[in-house]
N, C-alpha and C positions, 0 to 999 in steps of 0.2 A: 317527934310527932309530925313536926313540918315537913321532915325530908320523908315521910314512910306517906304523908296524904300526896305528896308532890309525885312519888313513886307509883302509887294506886292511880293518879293522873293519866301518866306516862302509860301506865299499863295498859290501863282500859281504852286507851288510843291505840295500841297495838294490837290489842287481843279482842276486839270488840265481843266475839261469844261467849268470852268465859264470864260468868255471874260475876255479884259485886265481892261474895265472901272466897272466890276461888281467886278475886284480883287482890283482897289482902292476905289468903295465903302467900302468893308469889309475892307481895310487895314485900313481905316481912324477911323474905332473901336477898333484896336487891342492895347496891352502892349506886353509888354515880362516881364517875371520872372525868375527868379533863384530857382535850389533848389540841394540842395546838394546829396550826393548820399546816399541812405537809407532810403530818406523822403517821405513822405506819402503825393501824389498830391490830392489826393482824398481817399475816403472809400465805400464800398458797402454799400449801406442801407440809405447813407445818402442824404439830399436833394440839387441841385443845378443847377446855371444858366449858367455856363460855358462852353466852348470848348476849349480846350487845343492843341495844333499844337505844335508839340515837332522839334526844331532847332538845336540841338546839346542833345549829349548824350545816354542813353538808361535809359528803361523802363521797367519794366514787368505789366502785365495785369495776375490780380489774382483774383477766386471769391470761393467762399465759397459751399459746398456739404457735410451736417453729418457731420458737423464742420470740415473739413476736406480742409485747405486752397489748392487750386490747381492751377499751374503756367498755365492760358493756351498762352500766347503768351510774347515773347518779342519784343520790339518794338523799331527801330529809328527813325531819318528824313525819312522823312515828315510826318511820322505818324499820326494821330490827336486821342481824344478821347475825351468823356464827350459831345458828339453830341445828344442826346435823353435830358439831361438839357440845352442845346443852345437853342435847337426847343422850346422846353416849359418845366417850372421849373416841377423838377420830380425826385425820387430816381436813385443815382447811381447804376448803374448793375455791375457793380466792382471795385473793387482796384487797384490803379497807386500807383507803388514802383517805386522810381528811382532804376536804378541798377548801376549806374555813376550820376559825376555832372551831370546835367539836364538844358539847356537855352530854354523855352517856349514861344510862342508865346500865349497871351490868348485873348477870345473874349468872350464879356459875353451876355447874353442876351436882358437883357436891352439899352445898347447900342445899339446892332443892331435892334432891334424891330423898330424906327421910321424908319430907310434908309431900313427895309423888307418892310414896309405900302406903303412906295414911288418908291418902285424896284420890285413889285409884279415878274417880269422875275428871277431876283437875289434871289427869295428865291423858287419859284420854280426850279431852277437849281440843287441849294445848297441841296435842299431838296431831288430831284433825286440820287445826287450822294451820298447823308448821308446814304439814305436807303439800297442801293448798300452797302457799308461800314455795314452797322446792320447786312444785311445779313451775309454777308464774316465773321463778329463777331462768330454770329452765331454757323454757319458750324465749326468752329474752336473749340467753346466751349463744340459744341454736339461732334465731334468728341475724341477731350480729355476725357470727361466723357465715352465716350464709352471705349476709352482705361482704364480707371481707374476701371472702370465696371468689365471688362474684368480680371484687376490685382486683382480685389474685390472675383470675380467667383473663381478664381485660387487659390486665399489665402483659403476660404472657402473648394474646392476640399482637399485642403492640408490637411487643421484640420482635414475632415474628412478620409481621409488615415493615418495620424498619429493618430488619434481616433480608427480606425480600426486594426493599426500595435499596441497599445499600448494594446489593447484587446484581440491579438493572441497573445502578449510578455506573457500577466499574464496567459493566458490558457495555453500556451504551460510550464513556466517557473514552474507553480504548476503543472502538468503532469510529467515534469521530474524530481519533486524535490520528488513526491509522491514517484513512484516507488522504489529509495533506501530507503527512506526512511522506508518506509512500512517492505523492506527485511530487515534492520538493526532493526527495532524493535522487528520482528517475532523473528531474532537470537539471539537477545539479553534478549527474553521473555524465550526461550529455555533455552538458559542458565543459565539463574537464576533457571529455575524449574530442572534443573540438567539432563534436559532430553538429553544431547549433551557430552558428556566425550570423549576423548583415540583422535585417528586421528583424528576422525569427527570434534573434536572441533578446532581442527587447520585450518582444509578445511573451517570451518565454519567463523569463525575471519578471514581469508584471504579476504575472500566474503565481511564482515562488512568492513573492512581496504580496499575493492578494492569501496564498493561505497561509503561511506566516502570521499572516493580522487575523485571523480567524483562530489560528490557535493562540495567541496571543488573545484575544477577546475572551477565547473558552477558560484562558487561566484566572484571569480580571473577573469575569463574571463569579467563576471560585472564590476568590479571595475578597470580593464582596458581600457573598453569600457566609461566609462564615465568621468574618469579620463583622460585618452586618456595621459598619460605624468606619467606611473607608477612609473618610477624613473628618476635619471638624464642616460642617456646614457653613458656607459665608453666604449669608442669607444678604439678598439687595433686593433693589425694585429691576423687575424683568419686565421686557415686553415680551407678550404669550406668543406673536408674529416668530420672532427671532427663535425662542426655543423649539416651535414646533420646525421652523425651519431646517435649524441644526438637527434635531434629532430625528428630521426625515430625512437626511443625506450621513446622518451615519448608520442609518440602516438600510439604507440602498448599498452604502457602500461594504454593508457587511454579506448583501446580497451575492456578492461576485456577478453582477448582472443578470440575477434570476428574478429581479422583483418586477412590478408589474406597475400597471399606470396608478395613478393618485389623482384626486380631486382636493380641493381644500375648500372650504367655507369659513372665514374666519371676520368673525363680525366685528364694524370699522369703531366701535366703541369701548372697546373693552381698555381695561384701566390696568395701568402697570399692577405687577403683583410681587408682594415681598417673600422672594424662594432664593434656595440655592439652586445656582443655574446647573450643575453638575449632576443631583440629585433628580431633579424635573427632567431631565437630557436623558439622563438613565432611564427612568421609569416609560417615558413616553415612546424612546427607542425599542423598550421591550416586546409594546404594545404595537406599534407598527411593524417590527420585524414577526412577529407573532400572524399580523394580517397578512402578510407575504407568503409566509412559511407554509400557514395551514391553507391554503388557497389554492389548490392544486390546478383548477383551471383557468389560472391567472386573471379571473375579472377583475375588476377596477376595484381597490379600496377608498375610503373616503374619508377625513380629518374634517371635523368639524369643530369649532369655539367658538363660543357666545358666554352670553351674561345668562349665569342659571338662574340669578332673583338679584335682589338688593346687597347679598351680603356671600356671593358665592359665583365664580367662574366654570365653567367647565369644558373638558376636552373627548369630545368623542372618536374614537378610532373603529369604524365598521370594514368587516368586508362582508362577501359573499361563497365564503370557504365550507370546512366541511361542519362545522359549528362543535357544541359542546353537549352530548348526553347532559341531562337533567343528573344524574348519580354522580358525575364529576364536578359537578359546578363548585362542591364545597370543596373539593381538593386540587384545583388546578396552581390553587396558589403557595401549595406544599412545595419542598424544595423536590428536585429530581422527577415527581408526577409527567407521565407524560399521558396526552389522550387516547393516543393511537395504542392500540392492544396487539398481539404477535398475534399472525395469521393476516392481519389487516389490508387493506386494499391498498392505503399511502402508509408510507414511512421519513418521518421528518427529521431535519438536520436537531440537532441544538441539544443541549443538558435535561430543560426540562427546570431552572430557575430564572428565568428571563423575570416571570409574574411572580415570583416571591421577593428578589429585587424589587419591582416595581412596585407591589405594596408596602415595602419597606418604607419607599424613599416616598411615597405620597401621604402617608401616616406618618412620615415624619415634620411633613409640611403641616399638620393637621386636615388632612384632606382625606378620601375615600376612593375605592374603584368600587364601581356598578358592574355589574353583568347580566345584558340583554342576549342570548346566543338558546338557540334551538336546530339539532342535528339537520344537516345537507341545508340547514336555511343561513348560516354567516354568523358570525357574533361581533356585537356590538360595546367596546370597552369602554367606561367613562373615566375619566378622571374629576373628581371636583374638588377643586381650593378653594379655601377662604380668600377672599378680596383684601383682607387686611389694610382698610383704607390706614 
């Protein structure tokens, strides 16, 4: 008597239009079952007579796309499912996962078949609201797949931009590996034929020994970029003076003497800061050899540090080059990105991961870059570290 009012319960949470005597016809069919959490109530594809009224617990409803299992709902009380094999025995259109213990109420179809022949009202009712229920299935299931669709398009987009970035990396990286190249063999073809002697052959080795270092940079900057962790960090107290120092003459000197004048501003208070010097060298190198590079009418850049507040230093790198469209600003720090587009007016040396290094190693310091830059008007890099008293 308890478990058939407990059933009429459950029913009438389920079924809310059918009357109270059409909910003790169906109760006088039902069981309840147990099933632990994990276990599998049903499966797609398979045959069956049941409807399933879930009393406790949760559930998820999953069905299958390109082998590709897909969560489209999860379910509690009063929920039901397995209604299209209640109506008539027929494959299931998905899979019930418990996602908790699980207490069910079940009704099978057999059972109810002679109390439908005698209740023709109770199964046209039942039937009404089941189909209402298909639909709302439905709409949910279409909708999920359109979201999955959607994730599907977007992954596809991807490939082929990284298809397309992996194909401007090999053009561009054979392009800039040619050009030393080419001049290191020319010089070093001379020389063997004796045609180069007295100064000339010093100015000349200079030139083989400056691109040498440049291909040799182009492999380093690689093997950073991918490695992403070149060594361990040995983090000490730096003064900001010395690093900006160094890493403005190693990017003159990666210039071959195409860079152009500098200003410094470097304010006389600034407090040692605890970095790895290696890491801060890199990054900031990047960023100056960056204001060089895009600078095509060689105006003056400018380095400036100060104290950005109480608990933060910063380093600003500006020039006056050809700046950065607004649509690139979120990608320049992509690996291989470059700004300049074919057909373009300039065309610049370099990979195109100078700034993916350099936010590497300044987020690794827990620090940030900023980006002030607006086309034909210059852009303005920041770096900012914690002071780390």
């Amino acid at each position: 008597m308890v478990e058939h009012q407990k059933a009429e319960a459950v029913l009438k949470q389920a079924f809310p239009e059918l009357g109270d005597a059409e909910i003790a016809l169906l109760a006088a069919t039902a069981t309840f079952a147990d099933f632990s959490a994990g276990a599998y109530i049903c499966h797609e594809g398979d045959e069956g007579t049941t409807l399933y009224v879930l009393v406790e617990g949760e559930a998820d409803i999953l069905v299958h796309a390109d082998e590709e299992e897909i969560l489209v709902d999860t379910i509690a009380p009063p929920a039901y499912f397995g209604e299209m094999a209640f109506l008539g025995e027929t494959t299931r259109t998905a899979t019930i996962r418990t996602r908790t213990d699980c207490h069910v109420l079940v009704l099978d179809h057999e059972d109810f078949l002679p109390v439908a022949h005698e209740n023709p009202d109770l199964l046209r009712r039942l039937l009404r609201q089941i189909i209402g229920h298909l639909r709302r299935n439905d709409e949910a299931v279409i909708r999920e797949l359109n979201v999955k669709n959607e994730a599907l398009r977007r992954a596809y987009a991807d490939l082929a931009e990284q298809e397309e970035m992996r194909t401007k990396f090999i053009a561009t990286l054979s392009h800039e590996l040619r050009t030393p190249l080419t001049s290191v063999k020319g010089f070093l073809s001379l020389i063997q034929q004796g045609a180069i002697t007295g100064d000339s052959l010093k100015a000349v080795l200079d030139s083989v020994a400056r691109n040498v270092e440049y291909m040799v940079g182009l492999t380093n900057d690689l093997l950073i970029l991918y490695e992403m962790h070149p060594s361990a960090p040995d983090f000490v107290y730096l003064n900001l003076t010395d690093v900006v120092i160094e890493a403005l003459n190693a990017a003159k000197g990666a210039m071959n003497g195409l860079e152009t004048a500098v200003t410094l501003d470097i304010a006389p208070d600034l407090p040692l800061i605890c970095a790895d010097k290696r890491g801060l060298v890199l990054a900031l190198r990047a960023l100056i050899e960056n204001a060089f590079k895009f600078n095509p009418d060689k105006k003056p850049i400018h380095i400036k540090v100060w104290n950005l507040n109480e608990t933060e230093v910063a380093i600003a790198v500006s020039d006056e080059g050809i700046g950065i469209p607004e649509n690139a600003r979120q990608k320049i720090f992509e690996p291989f990105y470059r700004v300049e587009k074919e057909g373009g007016q300039h065309l610049f040396p370099g990979l195109g991961v100078g700034l993916t290094i350099a936010r590497f190693m300044v987020e690794r310091h827990n620090g940030r870059i900023q980006v002030d830059s607006h086309p034909y008007s210059g852009s303005t890099f920041t770096i900012i570290l914690p002071q780390n008293k």
